[in-house]
N, C-alpha and C positions, 0 to 999 in steps of 0.2 A: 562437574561439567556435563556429564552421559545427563544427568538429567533433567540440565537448565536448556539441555539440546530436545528432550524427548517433549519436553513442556511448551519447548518455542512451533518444535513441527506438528503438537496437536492443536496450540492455538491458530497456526497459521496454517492447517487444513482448510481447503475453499470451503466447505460446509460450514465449519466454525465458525473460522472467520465473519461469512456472511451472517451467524449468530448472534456475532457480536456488534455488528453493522447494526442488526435491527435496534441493539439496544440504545441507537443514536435521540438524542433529543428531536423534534421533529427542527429545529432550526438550525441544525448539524446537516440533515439532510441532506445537502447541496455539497457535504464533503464527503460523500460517500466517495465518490469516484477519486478522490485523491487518495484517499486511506484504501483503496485499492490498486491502484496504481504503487505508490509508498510498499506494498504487501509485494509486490511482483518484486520493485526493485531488490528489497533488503533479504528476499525471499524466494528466490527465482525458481523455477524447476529446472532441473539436470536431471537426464539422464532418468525422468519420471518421477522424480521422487524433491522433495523441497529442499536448497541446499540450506544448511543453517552453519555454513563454515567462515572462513575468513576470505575475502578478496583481496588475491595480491595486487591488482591494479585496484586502489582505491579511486581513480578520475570515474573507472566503471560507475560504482557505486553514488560518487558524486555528483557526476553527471546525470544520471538516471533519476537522482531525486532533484535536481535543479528542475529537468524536464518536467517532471511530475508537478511540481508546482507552479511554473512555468502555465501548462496548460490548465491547471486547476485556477488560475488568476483571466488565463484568458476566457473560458467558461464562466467564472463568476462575471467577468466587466460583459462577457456579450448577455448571461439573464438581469443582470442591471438596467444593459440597456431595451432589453425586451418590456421591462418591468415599467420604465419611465415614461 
């Protein structure tokens, strides 16, 4: 477990992270800001540092990635409609 913990807060380091961002297809693009958001929720910082534990209110956790997607849909239908 020490280590699936040590592997999860070095990929979800903001610098990394964003590493791995880059490695998006360019028609991924547009989900950048979700798989960032998604990174806060499951990911959050406490207390300075990334938490990578359990939450005992799961609705938190639930809600926070409803939201996330939520807004990621709202974002996509408004550059749709910019697009059209």
């Amino acid at each position: 477990y020490t280590q699936i913990a040590r592997n999860k807060v070095g990929d979800m380091d903001k610098n990394r992270f964003e590493n791995i961002l880059a490695q998006f297809a360019p028609e991924f693009e547009v989900l950048k800001p979700l798989a960032r958001d998604l990174r806060g929720v499951l990911f959050p910082i406490r207390d300075g540092a990334i938490f990578t534990g359990t939450f005992r209110d799961h609705n938190l956790m639930y809600g926070g990635m409803i939201n996330a997607f939520s807004r990621a849909i709202g974002r996509l239908g408004k550059e749709e409609q910019a697009t059209a």
